[in-house]
C-alpha positions in Angstrom: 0.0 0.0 0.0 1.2 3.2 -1.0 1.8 5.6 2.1 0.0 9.2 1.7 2.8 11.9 1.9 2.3 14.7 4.6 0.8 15.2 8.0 -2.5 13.2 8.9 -4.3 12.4 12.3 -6.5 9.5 12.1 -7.2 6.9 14.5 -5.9 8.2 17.5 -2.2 9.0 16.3 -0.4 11.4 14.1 1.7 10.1 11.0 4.0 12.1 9.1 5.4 10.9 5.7 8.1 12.3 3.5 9.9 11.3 0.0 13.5 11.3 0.6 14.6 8.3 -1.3 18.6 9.4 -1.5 19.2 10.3 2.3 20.9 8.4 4.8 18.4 9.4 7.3 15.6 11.5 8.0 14.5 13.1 11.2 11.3 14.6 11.9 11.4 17.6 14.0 8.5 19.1 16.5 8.6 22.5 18.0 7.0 23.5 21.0 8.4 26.5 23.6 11.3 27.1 21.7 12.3 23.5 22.4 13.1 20.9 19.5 12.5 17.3 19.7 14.1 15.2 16.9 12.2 11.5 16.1 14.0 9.0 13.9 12.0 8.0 11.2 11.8 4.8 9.2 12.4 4.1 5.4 9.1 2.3 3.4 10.3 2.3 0.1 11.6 6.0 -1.0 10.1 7.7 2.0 10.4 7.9 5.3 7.8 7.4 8.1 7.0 8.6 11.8 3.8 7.8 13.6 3.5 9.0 16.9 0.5 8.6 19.9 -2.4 11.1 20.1 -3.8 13.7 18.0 -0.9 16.6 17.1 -3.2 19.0 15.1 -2.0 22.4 15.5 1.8 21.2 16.3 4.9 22.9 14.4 6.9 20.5 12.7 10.0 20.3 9.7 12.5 17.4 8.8 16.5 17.5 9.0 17.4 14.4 6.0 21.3 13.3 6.3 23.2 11.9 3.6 26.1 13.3 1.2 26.7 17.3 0.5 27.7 16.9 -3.0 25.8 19.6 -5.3 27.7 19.2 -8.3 26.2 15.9 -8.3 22.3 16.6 -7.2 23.1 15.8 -3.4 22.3 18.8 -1.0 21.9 16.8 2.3 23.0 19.1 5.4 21.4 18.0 8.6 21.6 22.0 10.2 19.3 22.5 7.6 15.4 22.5 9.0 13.4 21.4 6.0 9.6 21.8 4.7 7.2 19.7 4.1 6.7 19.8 0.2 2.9 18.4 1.5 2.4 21.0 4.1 -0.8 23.0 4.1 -0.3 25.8 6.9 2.4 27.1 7.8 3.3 29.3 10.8 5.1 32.6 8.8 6.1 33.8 5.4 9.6 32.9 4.3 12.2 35.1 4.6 15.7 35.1 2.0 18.9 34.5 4.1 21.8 34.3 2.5 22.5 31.1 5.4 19.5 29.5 4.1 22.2 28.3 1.2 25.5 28.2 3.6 26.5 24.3 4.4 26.2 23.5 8.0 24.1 26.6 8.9 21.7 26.2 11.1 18.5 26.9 9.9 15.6 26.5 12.4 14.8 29.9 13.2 15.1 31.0 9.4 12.4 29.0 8.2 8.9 28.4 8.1 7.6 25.5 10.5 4.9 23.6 8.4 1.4 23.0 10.9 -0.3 19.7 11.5 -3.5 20.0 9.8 -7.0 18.3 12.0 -9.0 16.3 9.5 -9.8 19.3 6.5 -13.7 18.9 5.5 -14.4 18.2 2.1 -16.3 20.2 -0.1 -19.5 18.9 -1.8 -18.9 17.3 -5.3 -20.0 20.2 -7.8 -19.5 21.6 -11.5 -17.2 24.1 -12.1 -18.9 28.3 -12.1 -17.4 29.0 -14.6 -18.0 28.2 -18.4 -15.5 29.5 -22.1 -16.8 32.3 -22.9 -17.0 34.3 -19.7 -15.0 37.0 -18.3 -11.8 36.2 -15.8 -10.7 38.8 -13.7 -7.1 38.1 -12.6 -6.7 39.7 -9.1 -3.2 40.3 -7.2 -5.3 39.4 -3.5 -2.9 42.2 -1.7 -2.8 44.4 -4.1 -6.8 44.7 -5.1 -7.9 45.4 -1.5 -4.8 47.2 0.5 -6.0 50.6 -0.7 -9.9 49.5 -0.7 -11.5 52.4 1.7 -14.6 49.9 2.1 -12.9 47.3 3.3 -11.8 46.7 6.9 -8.3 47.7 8.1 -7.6 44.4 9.0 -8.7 42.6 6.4 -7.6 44.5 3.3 -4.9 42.7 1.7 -6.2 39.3 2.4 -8.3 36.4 0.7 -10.9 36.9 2.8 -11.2 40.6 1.8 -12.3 39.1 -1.8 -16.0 38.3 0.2 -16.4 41.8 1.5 -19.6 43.4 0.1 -17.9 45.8 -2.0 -15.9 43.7 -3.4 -18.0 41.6 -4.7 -20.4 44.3 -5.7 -17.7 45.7 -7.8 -17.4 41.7 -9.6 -21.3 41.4 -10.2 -21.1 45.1 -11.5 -18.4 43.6 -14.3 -20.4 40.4 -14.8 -17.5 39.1 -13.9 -17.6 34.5 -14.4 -14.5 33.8 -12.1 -12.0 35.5 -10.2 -8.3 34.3 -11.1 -6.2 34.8 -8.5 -2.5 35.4 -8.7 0.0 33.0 -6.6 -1.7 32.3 -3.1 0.9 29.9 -2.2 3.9 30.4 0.3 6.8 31.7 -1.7 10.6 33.9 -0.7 11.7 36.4 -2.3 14.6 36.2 -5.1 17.9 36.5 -3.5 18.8 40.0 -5.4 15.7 41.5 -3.9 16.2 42.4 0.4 19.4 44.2 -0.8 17.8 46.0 -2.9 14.9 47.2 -0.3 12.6 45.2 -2.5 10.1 42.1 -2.2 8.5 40.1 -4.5 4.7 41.3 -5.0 3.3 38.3 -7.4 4.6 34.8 -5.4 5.3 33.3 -8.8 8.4 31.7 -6.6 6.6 29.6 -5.0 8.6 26.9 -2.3 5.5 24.8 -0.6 2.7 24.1 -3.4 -0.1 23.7 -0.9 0.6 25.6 1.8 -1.0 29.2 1.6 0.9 32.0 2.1 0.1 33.5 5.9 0.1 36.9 5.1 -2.2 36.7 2.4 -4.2 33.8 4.3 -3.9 34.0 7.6 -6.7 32.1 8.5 -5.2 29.4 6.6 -7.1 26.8 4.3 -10.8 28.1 6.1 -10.1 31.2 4.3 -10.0 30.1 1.4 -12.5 27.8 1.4 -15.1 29.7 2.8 -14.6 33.1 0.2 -14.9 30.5 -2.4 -17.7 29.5 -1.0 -19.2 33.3 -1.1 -17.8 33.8 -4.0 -19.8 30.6 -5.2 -23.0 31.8 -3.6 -23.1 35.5 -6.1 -22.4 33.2 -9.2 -19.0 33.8 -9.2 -15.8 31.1 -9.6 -12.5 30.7 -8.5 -9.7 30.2 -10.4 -6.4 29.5 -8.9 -2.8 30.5 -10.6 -0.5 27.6 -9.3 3.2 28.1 -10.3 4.3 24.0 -10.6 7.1 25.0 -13.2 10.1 25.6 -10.4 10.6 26.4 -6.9 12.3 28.8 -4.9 15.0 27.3 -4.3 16.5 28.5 -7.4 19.7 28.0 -9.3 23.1 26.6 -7.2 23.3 29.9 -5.2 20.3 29.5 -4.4 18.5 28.2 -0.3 18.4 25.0 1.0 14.3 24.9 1.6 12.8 22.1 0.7 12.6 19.6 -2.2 16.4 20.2 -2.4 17.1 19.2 0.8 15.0 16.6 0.7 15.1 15.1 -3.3 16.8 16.7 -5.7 15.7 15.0 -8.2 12.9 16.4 -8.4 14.8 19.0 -10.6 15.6 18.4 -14.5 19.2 17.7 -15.3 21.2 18.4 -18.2 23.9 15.4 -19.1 26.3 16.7 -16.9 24.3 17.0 -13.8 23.7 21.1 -14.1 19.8 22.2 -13.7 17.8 23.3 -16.8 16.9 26.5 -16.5 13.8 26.4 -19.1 12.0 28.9 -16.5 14.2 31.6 -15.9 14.2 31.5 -12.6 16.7 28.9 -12.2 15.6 25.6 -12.0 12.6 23.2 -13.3 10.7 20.9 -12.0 10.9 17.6 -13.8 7.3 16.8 -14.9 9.1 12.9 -16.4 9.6 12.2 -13.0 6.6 10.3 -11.6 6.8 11.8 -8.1 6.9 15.4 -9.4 3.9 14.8 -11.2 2.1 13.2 -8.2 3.0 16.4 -5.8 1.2 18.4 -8.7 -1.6 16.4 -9.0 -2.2 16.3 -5.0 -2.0 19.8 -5.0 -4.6 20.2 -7.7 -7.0 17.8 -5.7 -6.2 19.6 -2.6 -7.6 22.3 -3.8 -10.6 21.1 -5.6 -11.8 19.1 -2.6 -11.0 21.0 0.3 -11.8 24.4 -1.0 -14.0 24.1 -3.9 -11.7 25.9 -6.5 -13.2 25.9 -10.1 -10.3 25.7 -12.1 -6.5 26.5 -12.4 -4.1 28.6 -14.9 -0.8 27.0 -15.2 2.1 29.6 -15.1 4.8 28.7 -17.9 2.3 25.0 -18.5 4.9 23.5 -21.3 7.1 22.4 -18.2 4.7 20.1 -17.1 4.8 18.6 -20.4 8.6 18.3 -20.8 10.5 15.4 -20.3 12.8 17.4 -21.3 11.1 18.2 -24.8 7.4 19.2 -24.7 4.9 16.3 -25.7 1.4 17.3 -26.4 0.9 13.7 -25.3 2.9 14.1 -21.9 1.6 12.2 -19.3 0.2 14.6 -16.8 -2.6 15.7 -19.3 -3.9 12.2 -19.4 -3.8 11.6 -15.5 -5.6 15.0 -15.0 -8.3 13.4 -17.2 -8.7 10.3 -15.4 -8.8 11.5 -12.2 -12.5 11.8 -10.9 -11.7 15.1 -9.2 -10.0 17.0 -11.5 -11.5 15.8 -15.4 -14.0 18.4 -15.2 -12.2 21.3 -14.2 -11.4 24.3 -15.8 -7.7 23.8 -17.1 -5.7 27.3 -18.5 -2.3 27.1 -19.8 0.1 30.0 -20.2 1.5 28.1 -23.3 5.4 29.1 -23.2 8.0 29.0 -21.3 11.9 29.9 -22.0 13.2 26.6 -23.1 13.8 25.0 -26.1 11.0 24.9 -28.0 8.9 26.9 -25.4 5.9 28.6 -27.4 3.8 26.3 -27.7 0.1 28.0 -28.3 -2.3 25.8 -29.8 -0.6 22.6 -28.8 -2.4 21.8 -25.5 -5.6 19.2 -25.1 -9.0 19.5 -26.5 -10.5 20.5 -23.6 -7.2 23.1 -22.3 -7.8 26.9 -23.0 -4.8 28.8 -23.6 -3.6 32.6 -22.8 -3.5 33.7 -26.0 -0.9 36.4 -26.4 -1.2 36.7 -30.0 -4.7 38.4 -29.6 -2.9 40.7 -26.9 -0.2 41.7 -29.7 -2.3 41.8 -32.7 -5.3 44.0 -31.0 -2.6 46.4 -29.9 -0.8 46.4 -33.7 -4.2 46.5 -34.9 -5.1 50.4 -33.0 -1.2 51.3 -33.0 -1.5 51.2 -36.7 1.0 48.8 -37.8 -1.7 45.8 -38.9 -4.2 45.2 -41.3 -8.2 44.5 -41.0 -7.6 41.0 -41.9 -5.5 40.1 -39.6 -7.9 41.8 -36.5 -11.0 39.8 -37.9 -9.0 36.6 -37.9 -8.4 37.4 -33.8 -12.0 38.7 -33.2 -13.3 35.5 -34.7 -11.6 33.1 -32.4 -7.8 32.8 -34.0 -8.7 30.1 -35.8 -5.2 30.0 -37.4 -3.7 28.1 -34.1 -6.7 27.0 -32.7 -8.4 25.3 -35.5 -12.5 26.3 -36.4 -15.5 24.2 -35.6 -18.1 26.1 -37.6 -20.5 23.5 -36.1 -20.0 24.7 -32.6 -16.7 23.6 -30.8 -15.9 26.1 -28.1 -13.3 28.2 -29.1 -10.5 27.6 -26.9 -8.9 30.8 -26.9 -8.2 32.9 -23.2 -7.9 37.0 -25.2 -6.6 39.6 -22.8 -5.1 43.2 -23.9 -3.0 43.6 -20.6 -2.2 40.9 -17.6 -0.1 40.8 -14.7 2.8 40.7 -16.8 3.4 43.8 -19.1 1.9 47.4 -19.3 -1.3 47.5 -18.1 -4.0 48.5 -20.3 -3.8 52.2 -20.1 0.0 52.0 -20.0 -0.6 50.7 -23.4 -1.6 54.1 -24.8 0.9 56.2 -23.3 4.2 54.5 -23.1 6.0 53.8 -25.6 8.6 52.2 -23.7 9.3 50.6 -20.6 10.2 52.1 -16.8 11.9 50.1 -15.2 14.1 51.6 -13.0 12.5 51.0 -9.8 13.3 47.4 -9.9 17.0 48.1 -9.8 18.1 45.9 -13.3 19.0 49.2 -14.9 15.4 49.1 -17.3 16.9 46.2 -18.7 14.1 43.5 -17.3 10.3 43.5 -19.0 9.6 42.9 -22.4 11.3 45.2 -24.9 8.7 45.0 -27.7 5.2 45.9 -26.3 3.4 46.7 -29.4 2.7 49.9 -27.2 2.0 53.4 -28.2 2.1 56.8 -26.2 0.1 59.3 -28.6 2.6 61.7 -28.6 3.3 62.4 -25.3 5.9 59.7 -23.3 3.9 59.1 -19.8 1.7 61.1 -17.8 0.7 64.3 -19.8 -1.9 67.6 -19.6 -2.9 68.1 -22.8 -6.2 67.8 -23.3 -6.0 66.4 -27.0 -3.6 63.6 -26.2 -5.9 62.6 -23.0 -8.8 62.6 -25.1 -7.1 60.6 -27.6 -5.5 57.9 -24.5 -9.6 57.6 -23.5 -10.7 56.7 -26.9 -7.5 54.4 -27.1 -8.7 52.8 -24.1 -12.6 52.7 -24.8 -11.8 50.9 -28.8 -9.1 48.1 -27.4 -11.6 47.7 -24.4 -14.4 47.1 -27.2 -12.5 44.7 -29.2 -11.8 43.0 -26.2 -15.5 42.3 -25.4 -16.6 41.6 -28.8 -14.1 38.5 -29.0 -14.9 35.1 -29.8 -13.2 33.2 -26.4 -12.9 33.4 -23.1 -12.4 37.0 -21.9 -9.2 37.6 -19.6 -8.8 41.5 -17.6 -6.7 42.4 -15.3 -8.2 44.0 -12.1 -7.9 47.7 -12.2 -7.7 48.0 -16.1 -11.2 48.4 -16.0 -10.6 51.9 -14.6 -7.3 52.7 -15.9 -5.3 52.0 -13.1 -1.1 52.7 -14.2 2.2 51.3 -12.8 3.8 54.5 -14.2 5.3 52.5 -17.3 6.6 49.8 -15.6 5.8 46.6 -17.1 7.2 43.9 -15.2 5.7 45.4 -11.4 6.9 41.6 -9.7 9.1 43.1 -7.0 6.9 46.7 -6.9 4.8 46.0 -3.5 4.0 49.8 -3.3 1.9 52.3 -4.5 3.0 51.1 -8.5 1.1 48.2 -8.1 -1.6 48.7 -5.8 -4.8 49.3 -6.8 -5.8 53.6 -6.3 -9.1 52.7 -5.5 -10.1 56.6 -5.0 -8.8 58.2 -7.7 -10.2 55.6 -11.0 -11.8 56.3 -13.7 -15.3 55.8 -12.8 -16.7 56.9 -16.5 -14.1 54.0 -18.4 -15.2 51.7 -15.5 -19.1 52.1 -16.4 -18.6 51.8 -20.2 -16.6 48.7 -19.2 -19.5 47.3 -17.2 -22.0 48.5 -20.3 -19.5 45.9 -22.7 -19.4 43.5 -19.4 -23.5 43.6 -19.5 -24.1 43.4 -23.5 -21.2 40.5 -23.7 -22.9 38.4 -20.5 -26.2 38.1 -22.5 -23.9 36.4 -25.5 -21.8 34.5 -23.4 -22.3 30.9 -24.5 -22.4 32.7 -28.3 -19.4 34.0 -27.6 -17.3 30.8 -26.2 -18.0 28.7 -30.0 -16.6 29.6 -33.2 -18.9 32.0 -34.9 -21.1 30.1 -37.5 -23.5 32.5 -39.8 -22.8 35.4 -40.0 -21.4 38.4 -42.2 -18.7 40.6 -43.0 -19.6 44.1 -44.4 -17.3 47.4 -45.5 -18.4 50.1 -43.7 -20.9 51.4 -46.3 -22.3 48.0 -45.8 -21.1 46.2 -48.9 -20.3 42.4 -48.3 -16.2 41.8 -47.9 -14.6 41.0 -50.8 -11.0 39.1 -51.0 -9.4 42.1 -52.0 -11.0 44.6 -49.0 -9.3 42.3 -46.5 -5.7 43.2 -47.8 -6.7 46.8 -49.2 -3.8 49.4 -47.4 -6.4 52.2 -47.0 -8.7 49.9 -45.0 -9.6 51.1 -41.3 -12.5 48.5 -40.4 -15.1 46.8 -41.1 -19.0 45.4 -39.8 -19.5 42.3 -38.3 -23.4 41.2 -38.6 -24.4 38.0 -36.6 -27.5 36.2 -38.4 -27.8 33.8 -35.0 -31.3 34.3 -34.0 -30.5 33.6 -30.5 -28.0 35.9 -29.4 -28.0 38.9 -32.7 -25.1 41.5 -32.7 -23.6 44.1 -34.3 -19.7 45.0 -34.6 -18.4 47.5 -35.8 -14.5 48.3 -35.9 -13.1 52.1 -37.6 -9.5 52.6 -36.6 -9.9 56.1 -38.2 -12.9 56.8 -35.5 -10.9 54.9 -32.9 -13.9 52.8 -32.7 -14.8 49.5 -31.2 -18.2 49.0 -30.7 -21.2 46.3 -30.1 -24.5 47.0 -31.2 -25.7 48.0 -27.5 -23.1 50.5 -27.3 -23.4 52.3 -30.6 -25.1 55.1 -28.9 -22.7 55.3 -26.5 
């Protein structure tokens, strides 16, 4: 029988289990007072086992594994190193970078986080997923949405639980929001190059412990979450988790002693020689051919979904977990995700590149996968910069069925189109920059993407005149349009809606300050109305929206049907888009001369 990994209390004792198959020995490790109390454990196969008398929920616990210290060859064990639990679900603080945290024979106890013995966690009720393609995702940094929120309580701004206050989700059912995606919740440490630099990491896509929440933005731990997914449920609204399975914190060879590498290195892809792929950027990579990698990502995944209802999940840089090392569109986590009874019906989202060989890989995940699909993102943005033509804008408005394929007869377009996300300028910063800021992050401006398809209307950030703000609101009103008139699933960024700015920087990861906090206050309440007008008139055409259209026509704007040539003509600045579906009948029409995007509800407008 297979022992389950982790913490438990069941029948009257308290066992803890953790892979370790390389060390020596392993030694679980209880804290209580100050005091630490080392228990051997036993080897079952490659892990290692304690079970002790009585019920320990609530008790502080880590592992110290022996063995060799030999990194060059994938062997990190130091026993001064206090180690957590890659199946921990609480822990007792945030982590903290160290430089010790890396240093053989420092002693790390008080420099990391003690993982928490969980009691029994209820499960959730078996139900669908909230959300259905064709919706709109609303991809929410939890600290960032609520620190500045004037409606929400002191104490709780900043939290998960601040995602149920009233105004919150008043401010979600105004946007017709479908699901709430929310940015890494799990405990992660800051990149090494950061605390010198007086700066912290403000997304968590450096993640260390996959299931463990991250205190400060749950603080009342896995009932936190469940129950403002639970809230969330009850106003129609899903939950969407971003889960970072691609690396860990532990980083390249310079980097801390945490966790997996103190307890399995293996867990990390090799090159020949023994040095760690770096396909993510940030280091190292997880090795999605290794069986036991792929298990601690599927437990995580059912973690979730049964003991706090989630809906769905969006995998950050998702061709890793189809590498082994080259990515497979067969690779076997896609078919264990299907065959599991938990997870088969979830809501599955891949960010379809990463920085490896062979990395962009849009189009190439399952049937039943959507995709971020950046070359919407680009093309919109060429489209109103000036730079592409009509054809190529229709081709992105009806679905992309150049990488997706087309199912006239109905298939759900598979499609995830966003203008602006976490990553990048932000939607406004789109109109008026044409280049990034970066300084504040202390790489010299040379982090972010260089080629934004961006464009500043004459002006190079924040201007006065009242010509080129006029011109920035129509910008932002005719990409917003375009947005919401999409065949696919709709993806915004919290705060876009009302023009929020990060003052042209477009990569605002280790900004945890006013850049990237939402300025609740000060937003642009008329944007945000028309937003929720699109929001409103796309709702009603939802389940239109998520299939490839089917009859319909193409006009010029003096309402002559398309012909071949009109698609490639240089003069051309739009065209009409006229539905024939009796159930769900729209309007589009496009005029980049107008700087016009607009449905049939908002033509008035």
């Amino acid at each position: 029988m297979t022992v389950p990994l982790g913490a438990s209390v069941a029948g009257g004792q308290t066992r803890f289990a953790v892979r370790a198959p390389a060390a020596s020995a392993v030694s679980l490790v209880l804290f209580a007072e100050g005091a630490e109390q080392r228990v051997a454990m036993h080897r079952h196969d490659d892990r290692w086992l304690a079970e002790l008398p009585g019920n320990l929920a609530g008790a502080h616990y880590g592992y110290r594994a022996e063995g060799e210290w030999a990194p060059e060859r994938g062997s990190w064990f130091d026993p001064a190193k206090l180690l957590v639990d890659p199946y921990a679900v609480e822990l007792d603080r945030r982590f903290a970078y160290d430089p010790r945290l890396g240093q053989f024979g420092e002693d790390t106890a008080a420099l990391v986080p003690k993982a928490i013995v969980p009691a029994p966690l209820p499960v959730c009720l078996p139900r669908a997923p909230q959300f259905a393609p064709g919706g709109l995702i609303y991809e929410v940094n939890v600290r960032a949405f609520t620190l500045l929120h004037p409606d929400v309580p002191s104490a709780q701004r900043g939290t998960i639980a601040a995602l149920a206050h009233p105004a919150v989700l008043a401010h979600l059912k105004k946007l017709r929001v479908a699901a709430i995606e929310l940015m890494p919740v799990v405990a992660w440490i800051d990149e090494r190059h950061l605390p010198p630099l007086g700066l912290r990491n403000a997304w968590g896509y450096n993640p260390v412990a996959m299931m463990a929440l991250d205190p400060g933005l749950a603080p009342g731990g896995v009932a936190e979450l469940r129950e403002t997914v639970a809230r969330l449920h009850a106003e129609g609204i899903g939950v969407i988790l971003d889960l970072v399975l691609n690396h860990s914190g532990e980083s390249d060879v310079l980097g801390p002693v945490l966790s997996l590498r103190g307890l399995d290195d293996a867990a990390y892809a090799k090159e020949p020689d023994g040095a760690l792929i770096n396909d993510t950027g940030c280091g190292n990579t997880l090795d999605f051919a290794n069986p036991a990698v792929r298990r601690l990502a599927l437990d995580t995944l059912r973690h979730f979904v049964a003991h706090c209802g989630i809906d769905g999940f969006r995998f950050d840089l998702a061709p890793v977990l189809a590498r082994g090392p080259g990515f497979a569109a067969d690779a076997p986590i896609f078919a264990e995700i299907a065959a599991d009874p938990l997870l088969a019906d979830r809501v599955m989202i891949a960010e379809p590149w990463d920085c490896g060989p062979g990395g962009y890989q849009l189009g190439r995940f399952p049937a039943n996968w959507l995709e971020w699909n950046d070359r919407f993102r680009d093309d919109v943005r060429r489209f109103w910069r000036g730079d592409c033509g009509i054809g190529v804008l229709a081709t992105r408005l009806a679905g992309s069925a150049d990488i997706f394929g087309v199912d006239v007869g109905g298939g759900t377009c598979r499609s995830v189109n966003f203008l602006a996300a976490h990553d990048g300028f932000t939607l406004a910063d789109s109109v008026a920059y044409e280049n990034r800021h970066n300084l504040a992050n202390g790489e010299d401006n040379r982090d972010g993407h260089g080629e934004n398809f961006s464009w500043n209307n004459g002006v190079e950030g924040p201007s006065d005149d009242p010509a080129v703000l006029a011109r920035r609101a129509s910008d932002r009103r005719a990409v917003l349009g375009t947005l919401f008139a999409s065949t696919g699933t709709l993806l915004l960024t919290a705060g876009d809606e009302f023009g929020r700015s990060q003052q042209g920087n477009n990569n605002a990861y280790a900004q945890d300050n006013a850049i990237s906090w939402i300025d609740w206050e000060n937003r642009d309440r008329d944007l945000e109305d028309h937003v929720a007008r699109l929001a409103a008139w796309r709702a009603d055409r939802a389940a239109w929206f998520a299939r490839f259209p089917g009859d319909g026509v193409w006009l010029t704007h003096d309402g002559r049907a398309m012909a071949p040539a009109d698609w490639d003509a240089p003069d051309a600045q739009g065209f009409v888009y006229r539905s024939r579906d009796a159930a769900a009948p729209y309007r589009i029409e496009i005029d980049r001369a107008a700087r016009r995007a607009a449905p049939k509800a908002l033509d008035d407008d």
